[in-house]
PATORTOR-551881 format. One record per residue (C-alpha): x, y, z. Coordinates in nm, 3 decimals, decimal comma, always signed. Layout:
+---------+---------+---------+
:    east :   north :      up :
+---------+---------+---------+
:       X :       Y :       Z :
...
+---------+---------+---------+
***
This chain:
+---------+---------+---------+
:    east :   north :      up :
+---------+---------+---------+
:  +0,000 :  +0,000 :  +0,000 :
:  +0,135 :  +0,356 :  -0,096 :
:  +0,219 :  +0,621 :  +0,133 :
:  -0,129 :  +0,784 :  +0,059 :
:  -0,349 :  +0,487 :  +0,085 :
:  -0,177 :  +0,437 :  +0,438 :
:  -0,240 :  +0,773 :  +0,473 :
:  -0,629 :  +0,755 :  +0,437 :
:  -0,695 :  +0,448 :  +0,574 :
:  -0,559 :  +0,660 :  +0,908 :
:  -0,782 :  +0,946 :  +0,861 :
:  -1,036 :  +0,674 :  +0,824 :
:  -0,989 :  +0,490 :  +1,127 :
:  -0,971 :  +0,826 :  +1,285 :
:  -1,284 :  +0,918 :  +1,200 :
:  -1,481 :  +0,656 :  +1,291 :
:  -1,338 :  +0,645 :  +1,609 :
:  -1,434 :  +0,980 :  +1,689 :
:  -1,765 :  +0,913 :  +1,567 :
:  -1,829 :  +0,612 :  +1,767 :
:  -1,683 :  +0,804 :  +2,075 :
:  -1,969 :  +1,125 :  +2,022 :
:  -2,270 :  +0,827 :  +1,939 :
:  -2,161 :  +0,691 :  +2,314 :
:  -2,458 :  +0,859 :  +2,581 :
:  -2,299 :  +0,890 :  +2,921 :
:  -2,513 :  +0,648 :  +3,197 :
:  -2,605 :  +0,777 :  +3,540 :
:  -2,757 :  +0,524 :  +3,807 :
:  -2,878 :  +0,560 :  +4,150 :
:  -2,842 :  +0,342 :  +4,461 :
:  -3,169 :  +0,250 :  +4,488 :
:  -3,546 :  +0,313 :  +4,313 :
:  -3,676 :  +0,380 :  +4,631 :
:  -3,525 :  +0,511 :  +4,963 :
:  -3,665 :  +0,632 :  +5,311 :
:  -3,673 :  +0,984 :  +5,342 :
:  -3,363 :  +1,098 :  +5,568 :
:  -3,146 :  +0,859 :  +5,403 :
:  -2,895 :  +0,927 :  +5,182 :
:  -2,878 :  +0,851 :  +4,800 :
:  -2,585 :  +0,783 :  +4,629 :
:  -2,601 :  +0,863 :  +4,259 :
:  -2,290 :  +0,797 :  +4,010 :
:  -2,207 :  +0,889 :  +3,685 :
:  -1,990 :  +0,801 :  +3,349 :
:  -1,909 :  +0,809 :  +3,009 :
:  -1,885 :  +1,219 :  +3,049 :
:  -1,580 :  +1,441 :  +2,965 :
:  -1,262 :  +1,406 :  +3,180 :
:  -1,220 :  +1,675 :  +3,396 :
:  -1,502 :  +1,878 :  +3,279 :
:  -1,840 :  +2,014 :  +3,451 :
:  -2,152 :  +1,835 :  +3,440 :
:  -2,503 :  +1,981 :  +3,521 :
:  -2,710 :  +1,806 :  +3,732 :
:  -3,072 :  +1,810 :  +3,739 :
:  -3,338 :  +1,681 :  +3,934 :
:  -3,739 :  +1,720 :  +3,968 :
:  -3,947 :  +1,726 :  +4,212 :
:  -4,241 :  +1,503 :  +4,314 :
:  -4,446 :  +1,798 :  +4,182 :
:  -4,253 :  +1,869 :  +3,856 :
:  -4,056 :  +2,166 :  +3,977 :
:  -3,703 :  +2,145 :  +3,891 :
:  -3,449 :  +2,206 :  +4,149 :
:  -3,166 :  +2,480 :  +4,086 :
:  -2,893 :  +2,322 :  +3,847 :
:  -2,645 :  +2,166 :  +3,989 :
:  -2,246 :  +2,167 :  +3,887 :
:  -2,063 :  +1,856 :  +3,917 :
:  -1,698 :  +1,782 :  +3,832 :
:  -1,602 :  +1,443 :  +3,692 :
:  -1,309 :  +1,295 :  +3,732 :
:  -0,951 :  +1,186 :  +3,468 :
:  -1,201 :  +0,897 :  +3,353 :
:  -1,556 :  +1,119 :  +3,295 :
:  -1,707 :  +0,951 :  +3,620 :
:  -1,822 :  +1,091 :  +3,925 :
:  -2,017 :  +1,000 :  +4,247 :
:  -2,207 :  +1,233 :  +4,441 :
:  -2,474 :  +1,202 :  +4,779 :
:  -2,781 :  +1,348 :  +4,790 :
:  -2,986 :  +1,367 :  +5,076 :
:  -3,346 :  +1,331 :  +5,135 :
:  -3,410 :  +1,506 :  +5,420 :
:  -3,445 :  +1,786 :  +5,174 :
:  -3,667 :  +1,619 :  +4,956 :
:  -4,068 :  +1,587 :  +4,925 :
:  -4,236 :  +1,217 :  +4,902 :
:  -4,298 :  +1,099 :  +4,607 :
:  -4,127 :  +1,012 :  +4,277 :
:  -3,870 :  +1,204 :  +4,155 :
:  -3,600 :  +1,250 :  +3,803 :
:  -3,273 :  +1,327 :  +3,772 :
:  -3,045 :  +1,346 :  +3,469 :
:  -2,702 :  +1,462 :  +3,364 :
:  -2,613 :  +1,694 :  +3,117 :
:  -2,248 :  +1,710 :  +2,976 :
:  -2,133 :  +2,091 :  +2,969 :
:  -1,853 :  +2,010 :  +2,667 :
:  -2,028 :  +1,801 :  +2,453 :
:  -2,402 :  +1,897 :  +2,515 :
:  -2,477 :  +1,509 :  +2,562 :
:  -2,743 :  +1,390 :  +2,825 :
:  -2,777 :  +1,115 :  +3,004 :
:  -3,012 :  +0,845 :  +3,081 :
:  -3,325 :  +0,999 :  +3,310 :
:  -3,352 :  +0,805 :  +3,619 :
:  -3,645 :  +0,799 :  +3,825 :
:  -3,625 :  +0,688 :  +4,230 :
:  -3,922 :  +0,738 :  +4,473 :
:  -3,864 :  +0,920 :  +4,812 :
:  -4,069 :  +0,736 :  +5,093 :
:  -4,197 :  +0,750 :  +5,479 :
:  -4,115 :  +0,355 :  +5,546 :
:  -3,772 :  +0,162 :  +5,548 :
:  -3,763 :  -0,035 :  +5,221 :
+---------+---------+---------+
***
């Protein structure tokens, strides 16, 4: 193969790597689909630029979005972050993830906020 067919078949490559990279949604999860009140969630997230800020969302029971929330991720795109309860209504409530960088949202995860212990 020539110079310039090497050449291309790089660029190629190249190119479909970065376009299977941007097709790839970061994933969010949470610890559990339904927690006691005054408990505390732990929610995790990759798949998101290194070392980049995330926004954070979550509704409410009622719809009502809480303010935005900025969230670092670590040299790998993940990150890990607590959320607690005690400051939220009952009921069933959504969070997502929104990469700052690369515009790319996450999954939508719902989990349900609750009076009893599981």
């Amino acid at each position: 193969m020539s110079f310039r067919g090497v050449f291309l078949a790089a660029v190629l490559a190249a190119s479909a790597l970065s376009v299977s990279c941007a097709q790839a949604n970061p994933q969010i999860s949470v610890s559990a689909g339904r927690i006691p009140r005054h408990e505390k969630l732990t929610v995790q997230g990759n798949g998101f630029t290194p070392k980049q800020n995330v926004s954070s969302h979550l509704l409410r029971a009622d719809g009502s979005e809480f303010p935005v929330l900025p969230l670092l991720t670590d040299s790998r795109g993940a990150f890990t972050h607590t959320i607690d309860t005690m400051i939220l209504e009952l009921g069933t409530h959504e969070w997502w993830v929104i990469d700052d960088t690369s515009g790319r949202a996450s999954n939508r995860v719902r989990f349900e906020v609750t009076l009893d212990y599981r």
